[in-house]
N, C-alpha and C positions, 0 to 999 in steps of 0.2 A: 084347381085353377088358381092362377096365381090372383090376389087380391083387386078388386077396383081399384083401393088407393096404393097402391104399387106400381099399377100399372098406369095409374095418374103421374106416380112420380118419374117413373120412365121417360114418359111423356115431355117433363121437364126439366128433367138431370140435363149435367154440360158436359162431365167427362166417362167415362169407365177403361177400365183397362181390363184382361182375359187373363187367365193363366191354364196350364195342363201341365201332367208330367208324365212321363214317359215309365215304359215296366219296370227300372230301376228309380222310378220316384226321383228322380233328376226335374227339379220345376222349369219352366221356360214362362217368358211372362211376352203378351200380345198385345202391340197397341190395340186399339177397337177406335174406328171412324164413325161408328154409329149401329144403333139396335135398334129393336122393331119386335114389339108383344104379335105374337098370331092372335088370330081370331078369337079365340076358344080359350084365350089366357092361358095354355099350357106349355108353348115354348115358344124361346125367343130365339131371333135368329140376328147374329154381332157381322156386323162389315169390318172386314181387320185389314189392316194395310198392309201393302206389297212389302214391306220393308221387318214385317210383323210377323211371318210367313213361316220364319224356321222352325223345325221340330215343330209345328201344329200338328198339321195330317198325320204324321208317323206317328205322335204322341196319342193322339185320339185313334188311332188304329191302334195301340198298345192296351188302351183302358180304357178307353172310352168317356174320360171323366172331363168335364169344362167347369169350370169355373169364372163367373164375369162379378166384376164390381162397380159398380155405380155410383158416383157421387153429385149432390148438387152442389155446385162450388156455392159457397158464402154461408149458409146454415150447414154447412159440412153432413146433409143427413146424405146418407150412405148408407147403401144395401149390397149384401152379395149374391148371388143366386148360382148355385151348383146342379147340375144335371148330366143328361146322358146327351151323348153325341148322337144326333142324325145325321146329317148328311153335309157337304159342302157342295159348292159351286162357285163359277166366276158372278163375280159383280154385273149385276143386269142391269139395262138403262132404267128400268124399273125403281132402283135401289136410291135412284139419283134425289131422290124428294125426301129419303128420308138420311142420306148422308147431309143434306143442307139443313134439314130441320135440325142434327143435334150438333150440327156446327153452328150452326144461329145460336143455338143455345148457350155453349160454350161463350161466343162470342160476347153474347148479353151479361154473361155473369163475368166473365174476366174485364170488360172496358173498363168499369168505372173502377175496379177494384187495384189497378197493378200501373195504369197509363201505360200500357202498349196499346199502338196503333191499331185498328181493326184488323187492316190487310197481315201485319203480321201474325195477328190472334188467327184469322183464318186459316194462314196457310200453316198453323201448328196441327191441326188436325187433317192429316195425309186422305189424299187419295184413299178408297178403299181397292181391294183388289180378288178378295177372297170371302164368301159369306160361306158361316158357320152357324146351323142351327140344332138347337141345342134342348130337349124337354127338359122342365125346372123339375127338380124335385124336393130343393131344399131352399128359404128363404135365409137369412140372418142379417142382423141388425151389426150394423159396420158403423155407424153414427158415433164417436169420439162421446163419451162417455160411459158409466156404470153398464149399462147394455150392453155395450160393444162386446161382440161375439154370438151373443145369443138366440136362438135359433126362434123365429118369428114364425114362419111355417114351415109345416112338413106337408108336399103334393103326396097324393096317392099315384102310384106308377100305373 
């Protein structure tokens, strides 16, 4: 299961971005509009924008590998989390509460920090168009310092 306080700071992070590569290891990197822990803390499933799209499906049919990283903008702590591909599907109206939640988020940590406008901080964070969920099997610490890389946890498959 992935941690309480991980999945605390999911809760709060502002940005993440996805990566996959494909059977020649060729990387492709995905914006993400917003994530969401399941129930049971063992996988998360990333909202990726229409625009984010290419080489995903074909790459995760290749190897099945994902990759998300997570940052909270201003204490820069950062997590990556790698896992196995389950399944996709389109963006359900369901999905809508929690694409505003980690655009709110974003929102909160870039105002005061940069003076761009709200409306334009929002519409930095696209539409989603494709959800991708994902079981975690590895955690690691991405947080800019002596850590950075190291593997925080390992889930059982």
């Amino acid at each position: 299961m992935i941690p309480g306080i991980i999945v605390e700071f999911l809760e709060r992070a502002s940005v993440a971005v996805a990566a996959t590569r494909d059977r020649n290891l060729a990387p492709a990197v995905h914006r993400v509009s917003a994530w969401q822990v399941s129930d049971d803390h063992k996988e998360i499933t990333c909202l990726i924008a229409a625009d984010s799209t290419d080489h995903l499906l074909s790459s995760l049919e290749d190897n099945g590998e994902f990759a998300l990283t997570v940052e909270q903008i201003g204490p820069h702590e950062t997590y990556q989390f790698k896992g196995k591909f389950i399944d996709s599907r389109p963006v359900r109206e369901s999905d809508q509460a929690v694409y505003e939640r980690c655009r709110q988020n974003f929102v909160e940590a870039c105002l005061p920090r940069f003076g761009i406008s709200e409306e334009a901080l929002r519409r930095f964070i696209p539409e989603p168009a494709l959800a991708v969920r994902f079981q975690v099997h590895d955690i690691f610490v991405q947080t800019p310092g002596p850590s950075a890389g190291r593997r925080l946890v390992r889930l059982e498959e």
